[in-house]
PAKOL-409645 format. One record per residue: z, y, x of N, C-alpha, C in turn; chain; residue in one letter; residue number from 1. Coordinates in nm, 2 decimals. Layout:
Z,Y,X,Z,Y,X,Z,Y,X,A,a,NUM
...
This chain:
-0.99,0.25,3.40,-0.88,0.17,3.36,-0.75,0.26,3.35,A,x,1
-0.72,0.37,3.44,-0.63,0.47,3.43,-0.63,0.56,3.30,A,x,2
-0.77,0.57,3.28,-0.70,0.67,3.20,-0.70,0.56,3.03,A,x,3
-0.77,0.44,3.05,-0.72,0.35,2.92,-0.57,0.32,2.90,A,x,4
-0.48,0.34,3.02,-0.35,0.30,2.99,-0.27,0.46,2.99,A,x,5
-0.34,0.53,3.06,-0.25,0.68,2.97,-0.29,0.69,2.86,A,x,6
-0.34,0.63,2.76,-0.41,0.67,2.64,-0.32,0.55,2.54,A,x,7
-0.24,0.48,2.62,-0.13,0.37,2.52,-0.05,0.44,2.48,A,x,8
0.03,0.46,2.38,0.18,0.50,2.31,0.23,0.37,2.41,A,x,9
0.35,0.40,2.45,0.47,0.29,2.51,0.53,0.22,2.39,A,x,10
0.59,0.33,2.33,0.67,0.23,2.17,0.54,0.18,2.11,A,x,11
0.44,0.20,2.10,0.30,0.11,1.98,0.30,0.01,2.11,A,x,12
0.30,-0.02,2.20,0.26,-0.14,2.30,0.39,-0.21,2.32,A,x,13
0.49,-0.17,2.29,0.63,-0.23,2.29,0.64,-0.36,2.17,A,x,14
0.61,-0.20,2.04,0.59,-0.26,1.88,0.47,-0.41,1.91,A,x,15
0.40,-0.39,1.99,0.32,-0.54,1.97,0.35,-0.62,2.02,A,x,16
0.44,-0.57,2.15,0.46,-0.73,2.21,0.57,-0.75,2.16,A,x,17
0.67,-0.70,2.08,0.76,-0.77,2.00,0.71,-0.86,1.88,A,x,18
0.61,-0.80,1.82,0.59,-0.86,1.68,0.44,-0.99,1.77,A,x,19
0.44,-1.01,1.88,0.30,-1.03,1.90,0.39,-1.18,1.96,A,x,20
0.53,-1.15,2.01,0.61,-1.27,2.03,0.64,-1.38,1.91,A,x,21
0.70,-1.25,1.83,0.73,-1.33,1.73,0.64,-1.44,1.66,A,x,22
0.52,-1.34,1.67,0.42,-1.46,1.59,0.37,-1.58,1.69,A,x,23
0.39,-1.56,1.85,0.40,-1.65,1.94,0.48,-1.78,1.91,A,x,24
0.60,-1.72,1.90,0.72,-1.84,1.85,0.70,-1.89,1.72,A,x,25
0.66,-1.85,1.64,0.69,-1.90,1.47,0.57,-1.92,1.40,A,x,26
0.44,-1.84,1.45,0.34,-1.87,1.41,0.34,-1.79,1.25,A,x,27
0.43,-1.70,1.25,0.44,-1.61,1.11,0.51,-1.50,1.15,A,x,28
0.44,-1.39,1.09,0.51,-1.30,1.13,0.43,-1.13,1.12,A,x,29
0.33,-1.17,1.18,0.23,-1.05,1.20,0.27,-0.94,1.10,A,x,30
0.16,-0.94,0.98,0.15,-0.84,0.90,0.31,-0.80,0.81,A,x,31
0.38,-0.91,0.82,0.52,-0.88,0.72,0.62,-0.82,0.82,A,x,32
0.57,-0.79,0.97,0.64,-0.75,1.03,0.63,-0.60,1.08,A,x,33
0.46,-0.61,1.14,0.43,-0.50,1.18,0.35,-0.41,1.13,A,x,34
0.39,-0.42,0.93,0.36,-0.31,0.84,0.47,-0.23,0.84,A,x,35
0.58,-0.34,0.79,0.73,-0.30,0.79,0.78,-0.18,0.90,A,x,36
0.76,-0.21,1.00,0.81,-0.16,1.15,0.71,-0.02,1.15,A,x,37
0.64,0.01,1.11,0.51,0.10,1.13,0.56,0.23,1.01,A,x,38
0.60,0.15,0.93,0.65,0.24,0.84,0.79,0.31,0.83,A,x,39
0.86,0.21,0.86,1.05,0.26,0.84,1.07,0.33,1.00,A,x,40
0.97,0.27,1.07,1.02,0.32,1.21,0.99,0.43,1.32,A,x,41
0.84,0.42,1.25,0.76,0.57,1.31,0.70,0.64,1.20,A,x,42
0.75,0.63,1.08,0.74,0.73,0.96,0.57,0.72,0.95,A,x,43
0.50,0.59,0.98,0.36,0.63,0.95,0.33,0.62,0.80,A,x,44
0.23,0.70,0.76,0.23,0.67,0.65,0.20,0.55,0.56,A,x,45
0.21,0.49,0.45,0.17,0.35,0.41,0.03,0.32,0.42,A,x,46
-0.06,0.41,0.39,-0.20,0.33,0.40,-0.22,0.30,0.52,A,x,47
-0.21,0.41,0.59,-0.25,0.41,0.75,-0.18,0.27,0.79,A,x,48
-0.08,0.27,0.79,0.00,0.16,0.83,-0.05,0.04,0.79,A,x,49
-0.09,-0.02,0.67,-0.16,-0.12,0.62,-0.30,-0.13,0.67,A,x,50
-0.36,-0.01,0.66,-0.51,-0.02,0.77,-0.52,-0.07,0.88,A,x,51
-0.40,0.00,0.96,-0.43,-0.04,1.11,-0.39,-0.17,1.11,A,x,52
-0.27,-0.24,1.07,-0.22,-0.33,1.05,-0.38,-0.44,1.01,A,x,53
-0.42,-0.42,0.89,-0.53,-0.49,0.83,-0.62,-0.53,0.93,A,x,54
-0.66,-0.46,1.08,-0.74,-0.41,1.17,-0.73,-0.50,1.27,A,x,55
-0.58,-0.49,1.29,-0.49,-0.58,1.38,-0.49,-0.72,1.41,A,x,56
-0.46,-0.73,1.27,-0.46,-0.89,1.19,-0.55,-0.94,1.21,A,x,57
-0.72,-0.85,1.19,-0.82,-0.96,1.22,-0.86,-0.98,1.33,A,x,58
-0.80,-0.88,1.43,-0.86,-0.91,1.59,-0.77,-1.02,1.67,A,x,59
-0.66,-1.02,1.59,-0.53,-1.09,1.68,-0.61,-1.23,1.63,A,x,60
-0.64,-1.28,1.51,-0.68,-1.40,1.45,-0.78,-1.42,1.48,A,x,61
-0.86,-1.38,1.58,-1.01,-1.43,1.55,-0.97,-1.58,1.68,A,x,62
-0.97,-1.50,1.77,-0.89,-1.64,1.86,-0.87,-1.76,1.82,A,x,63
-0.79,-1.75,1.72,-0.72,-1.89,1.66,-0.88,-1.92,1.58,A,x,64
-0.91,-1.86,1.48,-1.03,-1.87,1.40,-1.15,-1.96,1.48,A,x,65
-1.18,-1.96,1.62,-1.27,-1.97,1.71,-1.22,-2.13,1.78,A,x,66
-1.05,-2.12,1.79,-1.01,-2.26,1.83,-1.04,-2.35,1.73,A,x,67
-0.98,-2.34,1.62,-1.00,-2.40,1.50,-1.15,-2.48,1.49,A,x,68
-1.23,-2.35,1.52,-1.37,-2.40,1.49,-1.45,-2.51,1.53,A,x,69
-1.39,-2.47,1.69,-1.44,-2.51,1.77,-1.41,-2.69,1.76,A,x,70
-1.27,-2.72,1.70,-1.23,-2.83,1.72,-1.24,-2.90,1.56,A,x,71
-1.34,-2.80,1.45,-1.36,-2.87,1.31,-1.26,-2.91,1.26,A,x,72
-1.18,-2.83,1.24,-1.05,-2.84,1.18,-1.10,-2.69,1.05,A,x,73
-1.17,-2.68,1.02,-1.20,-2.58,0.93,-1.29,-2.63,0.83,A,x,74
-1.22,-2.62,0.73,-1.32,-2.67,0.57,-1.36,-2.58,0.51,A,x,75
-1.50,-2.49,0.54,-1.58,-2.40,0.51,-1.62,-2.40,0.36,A,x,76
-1.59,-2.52,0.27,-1.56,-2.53,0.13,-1.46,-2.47,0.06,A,x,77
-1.32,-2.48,0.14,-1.22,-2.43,0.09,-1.26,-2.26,0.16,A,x,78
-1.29,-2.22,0.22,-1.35,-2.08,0.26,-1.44,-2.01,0.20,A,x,79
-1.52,-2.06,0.11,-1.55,-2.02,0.07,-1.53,-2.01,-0.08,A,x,80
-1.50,-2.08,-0.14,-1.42,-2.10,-0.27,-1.32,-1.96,-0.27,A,x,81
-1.24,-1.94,-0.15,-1.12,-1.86,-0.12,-1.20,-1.73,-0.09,A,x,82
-1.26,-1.69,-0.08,-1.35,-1.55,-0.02,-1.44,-1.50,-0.16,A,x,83
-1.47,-1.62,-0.27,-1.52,-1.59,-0.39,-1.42,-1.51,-0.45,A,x,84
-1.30,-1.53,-0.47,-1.19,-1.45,-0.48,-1.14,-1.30,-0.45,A,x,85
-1.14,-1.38,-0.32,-1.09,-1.23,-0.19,-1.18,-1.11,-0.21,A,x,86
-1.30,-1.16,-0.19,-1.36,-1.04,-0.16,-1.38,-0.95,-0.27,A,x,87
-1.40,-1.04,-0.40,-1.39,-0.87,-0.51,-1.29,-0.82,-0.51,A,x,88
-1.16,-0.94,-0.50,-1.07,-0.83,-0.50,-1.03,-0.71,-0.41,A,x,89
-1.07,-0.76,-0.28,-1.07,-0.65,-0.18,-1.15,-0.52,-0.20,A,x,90
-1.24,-0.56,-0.25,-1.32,-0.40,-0.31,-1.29,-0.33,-0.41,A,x,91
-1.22,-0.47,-0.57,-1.16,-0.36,-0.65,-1.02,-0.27,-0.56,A,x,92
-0.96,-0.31,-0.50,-0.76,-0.27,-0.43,-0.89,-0.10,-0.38,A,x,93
-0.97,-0.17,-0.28,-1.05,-0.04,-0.23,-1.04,0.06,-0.31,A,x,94
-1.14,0.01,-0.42,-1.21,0.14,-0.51,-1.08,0.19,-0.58,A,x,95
-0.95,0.12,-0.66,-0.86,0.16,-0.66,-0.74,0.26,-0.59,A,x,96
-0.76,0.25,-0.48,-0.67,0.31,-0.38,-0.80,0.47,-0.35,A,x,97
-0.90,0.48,-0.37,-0.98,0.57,-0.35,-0.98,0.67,-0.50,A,x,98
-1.00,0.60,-0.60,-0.92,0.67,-0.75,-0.81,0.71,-0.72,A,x,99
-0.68,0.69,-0.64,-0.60,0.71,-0.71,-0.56,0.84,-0.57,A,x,100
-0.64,0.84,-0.45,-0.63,0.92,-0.37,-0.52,0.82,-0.24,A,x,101
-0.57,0.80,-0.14,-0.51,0.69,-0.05,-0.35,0.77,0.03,A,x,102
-0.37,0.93,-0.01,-0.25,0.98,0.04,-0.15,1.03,-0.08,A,x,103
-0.18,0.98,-0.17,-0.12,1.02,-0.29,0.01,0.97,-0.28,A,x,104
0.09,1.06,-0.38,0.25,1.00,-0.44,0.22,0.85,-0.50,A,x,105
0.10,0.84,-0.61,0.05,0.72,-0.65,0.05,0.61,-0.57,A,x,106
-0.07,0.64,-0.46,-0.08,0.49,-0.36,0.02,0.49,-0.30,A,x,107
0.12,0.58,-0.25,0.25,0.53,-0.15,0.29,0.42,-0.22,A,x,108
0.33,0.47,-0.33,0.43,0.42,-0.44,0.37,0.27,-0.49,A,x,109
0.25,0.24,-0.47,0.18,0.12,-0.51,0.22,0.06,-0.40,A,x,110
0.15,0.10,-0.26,0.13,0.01,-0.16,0.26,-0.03,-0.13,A,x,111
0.37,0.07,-0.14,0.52,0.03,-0.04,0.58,-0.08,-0.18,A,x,112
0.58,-0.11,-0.33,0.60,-0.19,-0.42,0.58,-0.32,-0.38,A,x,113
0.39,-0.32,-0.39,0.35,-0.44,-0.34,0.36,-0.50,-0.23,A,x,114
0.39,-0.44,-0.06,0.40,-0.43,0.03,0.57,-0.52,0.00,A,x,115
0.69,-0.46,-0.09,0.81,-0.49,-0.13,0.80,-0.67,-0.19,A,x,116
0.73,-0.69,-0.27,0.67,-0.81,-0.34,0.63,-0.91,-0.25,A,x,117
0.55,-0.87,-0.19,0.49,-0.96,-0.07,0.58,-1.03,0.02,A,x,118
0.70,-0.93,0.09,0.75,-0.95,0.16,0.86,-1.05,0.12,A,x,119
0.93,-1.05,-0.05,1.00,-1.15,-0.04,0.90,-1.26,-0.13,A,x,120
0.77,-1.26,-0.13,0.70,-1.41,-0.15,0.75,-1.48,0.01,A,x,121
0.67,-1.41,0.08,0.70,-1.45,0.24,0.83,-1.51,0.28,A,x,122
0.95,-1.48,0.24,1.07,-1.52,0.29,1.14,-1.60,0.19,A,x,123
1.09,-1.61,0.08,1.12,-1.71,-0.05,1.07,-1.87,0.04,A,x,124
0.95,-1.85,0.09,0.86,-1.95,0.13,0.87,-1.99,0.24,A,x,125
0.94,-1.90,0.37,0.96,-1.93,0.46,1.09,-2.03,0.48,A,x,126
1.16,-1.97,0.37,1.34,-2.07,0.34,1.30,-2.21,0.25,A,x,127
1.25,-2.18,0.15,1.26,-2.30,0.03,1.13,-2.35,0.03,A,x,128
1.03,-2.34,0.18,0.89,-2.40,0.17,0.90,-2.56,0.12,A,x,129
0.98,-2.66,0.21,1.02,-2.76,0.20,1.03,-2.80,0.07,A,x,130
1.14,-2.75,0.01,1.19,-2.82,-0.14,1.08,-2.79,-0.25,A,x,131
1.01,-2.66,-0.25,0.89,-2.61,-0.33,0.80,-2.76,-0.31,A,x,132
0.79,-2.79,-0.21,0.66,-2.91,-0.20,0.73,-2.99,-0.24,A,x,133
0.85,-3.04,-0.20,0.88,-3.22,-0.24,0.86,-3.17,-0.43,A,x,134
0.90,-3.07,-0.49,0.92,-3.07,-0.65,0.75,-3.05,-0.70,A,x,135
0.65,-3.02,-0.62,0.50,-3.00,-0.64,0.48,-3.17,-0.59,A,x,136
0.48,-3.17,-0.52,0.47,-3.34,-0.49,0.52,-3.44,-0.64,A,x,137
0.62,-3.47,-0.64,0.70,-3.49,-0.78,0.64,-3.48,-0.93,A,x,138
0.60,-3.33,-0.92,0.57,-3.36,-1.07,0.48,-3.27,-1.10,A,x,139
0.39,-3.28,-0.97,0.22,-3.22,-1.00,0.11,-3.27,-0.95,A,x,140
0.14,-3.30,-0.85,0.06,-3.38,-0.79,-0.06,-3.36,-0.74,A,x,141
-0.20,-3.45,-0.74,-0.34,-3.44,-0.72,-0.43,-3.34,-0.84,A,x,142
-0.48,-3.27,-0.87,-0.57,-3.15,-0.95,-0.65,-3.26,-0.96,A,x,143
-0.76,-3.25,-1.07,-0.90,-3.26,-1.09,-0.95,-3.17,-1.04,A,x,144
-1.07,-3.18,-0.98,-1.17,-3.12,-0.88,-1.18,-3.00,-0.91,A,x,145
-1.24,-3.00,-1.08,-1.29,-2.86,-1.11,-1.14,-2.73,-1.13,A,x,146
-1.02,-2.79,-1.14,-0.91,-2.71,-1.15,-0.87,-2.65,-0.98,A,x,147
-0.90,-2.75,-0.92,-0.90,-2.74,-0.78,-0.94,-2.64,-0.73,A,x,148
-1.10,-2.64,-0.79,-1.18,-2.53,-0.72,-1.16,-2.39,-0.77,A,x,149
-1.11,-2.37,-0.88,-1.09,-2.27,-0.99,-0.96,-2.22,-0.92,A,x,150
-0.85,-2.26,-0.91,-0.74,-2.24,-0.84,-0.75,-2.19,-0.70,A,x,151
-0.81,-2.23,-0.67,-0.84,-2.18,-0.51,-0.90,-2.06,-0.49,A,x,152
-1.02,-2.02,-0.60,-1.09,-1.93,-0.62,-1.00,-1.78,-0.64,A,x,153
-0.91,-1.82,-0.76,-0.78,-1.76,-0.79,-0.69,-1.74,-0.69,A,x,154
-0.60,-1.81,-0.61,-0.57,-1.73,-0.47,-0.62,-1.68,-0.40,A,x,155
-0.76,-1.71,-0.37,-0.87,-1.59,-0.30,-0.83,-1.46,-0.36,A,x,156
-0.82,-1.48,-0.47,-0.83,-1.30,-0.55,-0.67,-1.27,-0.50,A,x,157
-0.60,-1.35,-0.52,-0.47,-1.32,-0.57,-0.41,-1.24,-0.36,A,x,158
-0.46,-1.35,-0.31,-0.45,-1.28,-0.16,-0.52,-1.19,-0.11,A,x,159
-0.66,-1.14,-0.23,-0.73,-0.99,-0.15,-0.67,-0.91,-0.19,A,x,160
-0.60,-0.90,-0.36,-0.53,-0.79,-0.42,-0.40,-0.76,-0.28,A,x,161
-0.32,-0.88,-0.24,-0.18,-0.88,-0.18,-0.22,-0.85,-0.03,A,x,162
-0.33,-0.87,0.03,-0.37,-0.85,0.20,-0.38,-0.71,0.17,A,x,163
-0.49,-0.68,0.06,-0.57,-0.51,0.12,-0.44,-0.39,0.10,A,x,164
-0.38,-0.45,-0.01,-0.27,-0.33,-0.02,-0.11,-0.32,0.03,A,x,165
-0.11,-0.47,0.06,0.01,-0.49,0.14,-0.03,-0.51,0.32,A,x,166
-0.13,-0.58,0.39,-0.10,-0.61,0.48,-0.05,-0.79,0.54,A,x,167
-0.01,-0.85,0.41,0.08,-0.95,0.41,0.08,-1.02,0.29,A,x,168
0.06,-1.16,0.31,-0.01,-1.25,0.20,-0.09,-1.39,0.29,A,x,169
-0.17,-1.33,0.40,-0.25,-1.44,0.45,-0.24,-1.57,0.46,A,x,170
-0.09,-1.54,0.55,-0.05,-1.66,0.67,0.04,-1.75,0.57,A,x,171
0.16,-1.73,0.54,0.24,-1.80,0.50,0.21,-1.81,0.36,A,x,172
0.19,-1.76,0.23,0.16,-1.78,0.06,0.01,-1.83,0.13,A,x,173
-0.08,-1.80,0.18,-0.20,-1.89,0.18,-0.19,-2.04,0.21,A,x,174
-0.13,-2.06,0.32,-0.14,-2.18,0.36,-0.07,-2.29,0.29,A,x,175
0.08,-2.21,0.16,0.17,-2.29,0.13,0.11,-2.35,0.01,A,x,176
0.00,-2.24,-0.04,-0.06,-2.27,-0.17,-0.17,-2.39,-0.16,A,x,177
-0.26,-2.33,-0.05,-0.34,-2.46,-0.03,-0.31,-2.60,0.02,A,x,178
-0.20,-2.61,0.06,-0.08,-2.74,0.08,-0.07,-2.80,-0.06,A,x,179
0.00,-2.71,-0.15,0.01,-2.77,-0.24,-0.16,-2.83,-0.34,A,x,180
-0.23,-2.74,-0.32,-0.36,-2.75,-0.45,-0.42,-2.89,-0.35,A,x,181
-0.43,-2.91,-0.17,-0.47,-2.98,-0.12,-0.42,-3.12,-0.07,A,x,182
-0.31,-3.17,-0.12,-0.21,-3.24,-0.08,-0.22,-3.36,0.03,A,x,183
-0.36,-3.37,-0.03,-0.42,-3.49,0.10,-0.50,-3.46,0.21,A,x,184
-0.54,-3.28,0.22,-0.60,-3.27,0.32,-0.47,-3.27,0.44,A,x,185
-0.54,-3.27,0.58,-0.45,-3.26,0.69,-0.41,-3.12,0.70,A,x,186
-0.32,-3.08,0.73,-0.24,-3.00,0.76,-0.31,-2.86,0.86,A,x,187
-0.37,-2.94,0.97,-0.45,-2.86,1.10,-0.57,-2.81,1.03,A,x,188
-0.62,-2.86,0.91,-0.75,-2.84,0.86,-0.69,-2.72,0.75,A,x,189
-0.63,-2.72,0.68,-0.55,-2.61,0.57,-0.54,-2.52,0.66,A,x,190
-0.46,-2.49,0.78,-0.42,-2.39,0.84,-0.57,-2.34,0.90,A,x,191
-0.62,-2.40,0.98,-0.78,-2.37,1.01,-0.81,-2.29,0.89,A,x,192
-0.86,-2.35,0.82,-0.93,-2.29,0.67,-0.86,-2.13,0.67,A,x,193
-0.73,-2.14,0.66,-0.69,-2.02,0.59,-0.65,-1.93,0.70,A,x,194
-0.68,-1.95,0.83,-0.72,-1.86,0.91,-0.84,-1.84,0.96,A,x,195
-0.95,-1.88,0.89,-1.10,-1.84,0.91,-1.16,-1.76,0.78,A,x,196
-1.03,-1.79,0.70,-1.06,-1.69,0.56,-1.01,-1.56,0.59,A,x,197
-0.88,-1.55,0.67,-0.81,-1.45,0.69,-0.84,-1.35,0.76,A,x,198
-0.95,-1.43,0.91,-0.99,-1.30,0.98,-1.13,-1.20,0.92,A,x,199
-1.23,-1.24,0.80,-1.28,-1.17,0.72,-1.24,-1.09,0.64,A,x,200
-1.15,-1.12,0.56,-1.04,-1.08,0.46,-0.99,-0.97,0.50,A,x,201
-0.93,-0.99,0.63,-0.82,-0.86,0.70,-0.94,-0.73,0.75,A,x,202
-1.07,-0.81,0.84,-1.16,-0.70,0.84,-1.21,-0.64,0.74,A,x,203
-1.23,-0.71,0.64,-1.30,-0.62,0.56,-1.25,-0.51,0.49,A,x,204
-1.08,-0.55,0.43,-1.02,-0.51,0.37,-0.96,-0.36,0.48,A,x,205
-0.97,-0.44,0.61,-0.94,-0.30,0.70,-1.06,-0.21,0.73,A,x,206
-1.16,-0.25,0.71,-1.28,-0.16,0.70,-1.26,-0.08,0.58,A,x,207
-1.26,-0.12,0.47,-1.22,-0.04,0.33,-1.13,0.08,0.39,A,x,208
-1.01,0.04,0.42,-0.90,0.16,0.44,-0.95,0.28,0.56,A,x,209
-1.04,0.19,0.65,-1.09,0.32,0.72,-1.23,0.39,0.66,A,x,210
-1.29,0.32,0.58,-1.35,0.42,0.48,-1.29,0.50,0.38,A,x,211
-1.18,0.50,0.41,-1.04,0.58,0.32,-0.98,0.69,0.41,A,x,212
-1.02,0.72,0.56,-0.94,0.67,0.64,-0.80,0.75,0.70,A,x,213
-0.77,0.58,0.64,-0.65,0.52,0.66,-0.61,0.43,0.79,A,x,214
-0.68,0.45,0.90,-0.66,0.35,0.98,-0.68,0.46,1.12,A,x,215
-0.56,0.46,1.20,-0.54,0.49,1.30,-0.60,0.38,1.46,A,x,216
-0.70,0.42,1.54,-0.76,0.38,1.64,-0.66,0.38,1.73,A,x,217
-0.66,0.50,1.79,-0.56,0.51,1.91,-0.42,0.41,1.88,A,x,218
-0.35,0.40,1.83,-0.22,0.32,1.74,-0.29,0.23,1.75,A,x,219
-0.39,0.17,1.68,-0.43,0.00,1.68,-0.43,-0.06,1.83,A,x,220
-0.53,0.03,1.93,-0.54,0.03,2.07,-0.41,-0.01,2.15,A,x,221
-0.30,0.07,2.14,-0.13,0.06,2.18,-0.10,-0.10,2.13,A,x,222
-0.15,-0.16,2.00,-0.08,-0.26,1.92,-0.12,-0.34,2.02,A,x,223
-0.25,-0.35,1.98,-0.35,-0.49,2.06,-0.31,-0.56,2.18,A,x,224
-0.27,-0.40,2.26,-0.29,-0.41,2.43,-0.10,-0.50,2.47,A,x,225
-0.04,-0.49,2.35,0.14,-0.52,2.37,0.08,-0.70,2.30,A,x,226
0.07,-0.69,2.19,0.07,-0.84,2.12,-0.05,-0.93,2.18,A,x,227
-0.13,-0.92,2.21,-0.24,-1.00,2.24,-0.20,-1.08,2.36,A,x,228
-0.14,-1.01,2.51,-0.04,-1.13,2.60,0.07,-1.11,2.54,A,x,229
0.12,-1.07,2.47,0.27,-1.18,2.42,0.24,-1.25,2.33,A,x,230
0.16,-1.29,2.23,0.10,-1.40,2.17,0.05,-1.52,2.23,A,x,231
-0.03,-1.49,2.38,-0.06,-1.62,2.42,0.07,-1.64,2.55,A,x,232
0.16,-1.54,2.58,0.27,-1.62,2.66,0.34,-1.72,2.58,A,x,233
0.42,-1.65,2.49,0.55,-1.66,2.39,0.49,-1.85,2.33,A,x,234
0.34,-1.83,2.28,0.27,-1.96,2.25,0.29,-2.07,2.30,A,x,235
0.24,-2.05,2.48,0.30,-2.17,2.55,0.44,-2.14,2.57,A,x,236
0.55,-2.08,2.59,0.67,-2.07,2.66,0.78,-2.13,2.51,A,x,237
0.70,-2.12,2.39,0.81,-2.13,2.29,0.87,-2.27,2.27,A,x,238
1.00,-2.25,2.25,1.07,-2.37,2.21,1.07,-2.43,2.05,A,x,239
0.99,-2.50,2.02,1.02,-2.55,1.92,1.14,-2.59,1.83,A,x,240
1.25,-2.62,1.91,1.36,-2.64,1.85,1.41,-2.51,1.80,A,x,241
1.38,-2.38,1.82,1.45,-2.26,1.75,1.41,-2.23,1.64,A,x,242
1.24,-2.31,1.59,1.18,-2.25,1.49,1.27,-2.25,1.40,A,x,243
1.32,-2.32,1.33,1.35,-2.32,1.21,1.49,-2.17,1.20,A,x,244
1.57,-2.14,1.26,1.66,-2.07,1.34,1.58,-1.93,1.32,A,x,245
1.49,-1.91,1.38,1.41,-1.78,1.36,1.33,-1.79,1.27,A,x,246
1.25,-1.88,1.17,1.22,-1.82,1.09,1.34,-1.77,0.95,A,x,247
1.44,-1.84,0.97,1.52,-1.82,0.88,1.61,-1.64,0.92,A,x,248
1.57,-1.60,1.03,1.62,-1.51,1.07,1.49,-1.39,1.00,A,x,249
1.38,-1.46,1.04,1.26,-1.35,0.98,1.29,-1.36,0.83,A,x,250
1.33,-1.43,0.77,1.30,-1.43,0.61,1.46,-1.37,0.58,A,x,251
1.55,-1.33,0.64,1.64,-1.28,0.61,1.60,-1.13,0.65,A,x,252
1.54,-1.07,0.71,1.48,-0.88,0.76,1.42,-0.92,0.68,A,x,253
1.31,-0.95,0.63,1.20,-0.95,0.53,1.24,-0.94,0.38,A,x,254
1.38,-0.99,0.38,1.47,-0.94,0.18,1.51,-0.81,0.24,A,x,255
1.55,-0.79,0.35,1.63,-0.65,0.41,1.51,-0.54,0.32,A,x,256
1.46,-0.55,0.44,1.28,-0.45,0.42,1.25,-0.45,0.26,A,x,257
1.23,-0.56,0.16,1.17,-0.58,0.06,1.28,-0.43,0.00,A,x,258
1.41,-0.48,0.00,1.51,-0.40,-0.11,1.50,-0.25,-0.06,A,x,259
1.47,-0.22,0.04,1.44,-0.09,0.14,1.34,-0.02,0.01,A,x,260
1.21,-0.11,0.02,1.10,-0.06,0.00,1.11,-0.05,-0.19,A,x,261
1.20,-0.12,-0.25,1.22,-0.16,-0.38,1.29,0.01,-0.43,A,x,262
1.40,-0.03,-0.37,1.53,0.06,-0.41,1.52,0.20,-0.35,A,x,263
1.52,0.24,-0.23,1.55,0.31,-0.14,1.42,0.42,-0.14,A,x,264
């Protein structure tokens, strides 16, 4: 046990129980946070950063993945419709990032772009989630089945392309999309779903990167051991009344970071 905790970085166990709060209180946050921070902060490099991250993601989610299940709040239809998707795309982003060389000028420059993209879908949707729906409500409405399933199929891809190379895509553009394509499912069942898609998604896609490798162990280890109890403190201790307050605070760093990674 001694020498497991001399073997933590202080700042990588710090880094998680900050970002391991946040996603405690707001239930968003993870990967748009602690890609960002990995990179501008301890100069790691981008793949690496999105690996370990990718790594992260699926261990912190399995938990939820397992509550979810346990209580059938998961529609293994919409899961798999969404993973028809995901997963080729996660192998083409792979074989792409292995062409193009994962330490290259090329992949930086890809991954910190899309990584840039990502992060203001995330904060577009974290501010104007509300109004997006009542105008989807309004004047789109219920799908026919087979457009349904086709669309869904299509965000599968469209979140393996945006998870394996950014990190960020799962939680918030997943859930907002299938809200809207699903309008009548329950809420607890959508979110279920797209966090039983997410913890395969993030493994596999973080398996890829460490077949690249791009994925730092020791650093994942530091992450885990900080966010995994501040995730289930911050859970029960959080005040619902702040959400709206912090997420409007996360989607305001998240344009910060985007223009960083755009411009800069």
């Amino acid at each position: 046990m001694l020498e497991f905790l001399r073997s933590l970085n202080p700042l990588y166990v710090l880094s998680g129980v900050l970002v391991g709060g946040l996603v405690g209180m707001t239930g968003v946050g993870g990967g748009s946070m602690m890609t960002p921070l990995l990179i501008l902060v301890f100069g790691v490099p981008p793949a690496t950063a999105v690996g370990t991250d990718l790594i992260y993601a699926g261990f912190t989610n399995i938990g939820g993945a397992l509550v979810h299940g346990s209580q059938r709040t998961v529609d293994w239809r919409i899961v798999g419709r969404l993973a028809m998707g995901s997963v080729p795309a996660t192998a083409l982003m792979i074989f792409l990032l292995y062409l193009l060389d994962v330490d290259s000028a090329a992949a930086r420059s890809l991954i910190t772009k899309v990584l840039g993209l990502a992060l203001l879908f995330t904060a577009v949707l974290l501010i104007f989630r509300k109004p997006i729906m009542r105008w989807h409500e309004a004047h789109v409405g219920d799908l026919p089945p087979k457009m349904q399933a086709r669309l869904t199929t299509l965000t599968g891809a469209l979140l393996g392309v945006l998870v394996t190379l950014s990190s960020v895509g799962a939680g918030a553009i997943g859930v907002t999309v299938l809200v809207m394509l699903y309008p009548k499912m329950l809420t607890r069942r959508i979110v279920g779903s797209d966090i039983a898609h997410a913890v395969p998604l993030a493994l596999l896609a973080g398996l890829g990167h460490s077949f690249l490798g791009a994925v730092d162990l020791r650093m994942l280890t530091s992450l885990l051991a900080g966010s995994i109890p501040a995730i289930v403190v911050m859970s029960i201790v959080s005040a619902r009344a702040s959400d709206t307050a912090m997420r409007v605070a996360l989607a305001i760093v998240l344009i910060v970071v985007c223009i960083r990674f755009w411009f800069f």
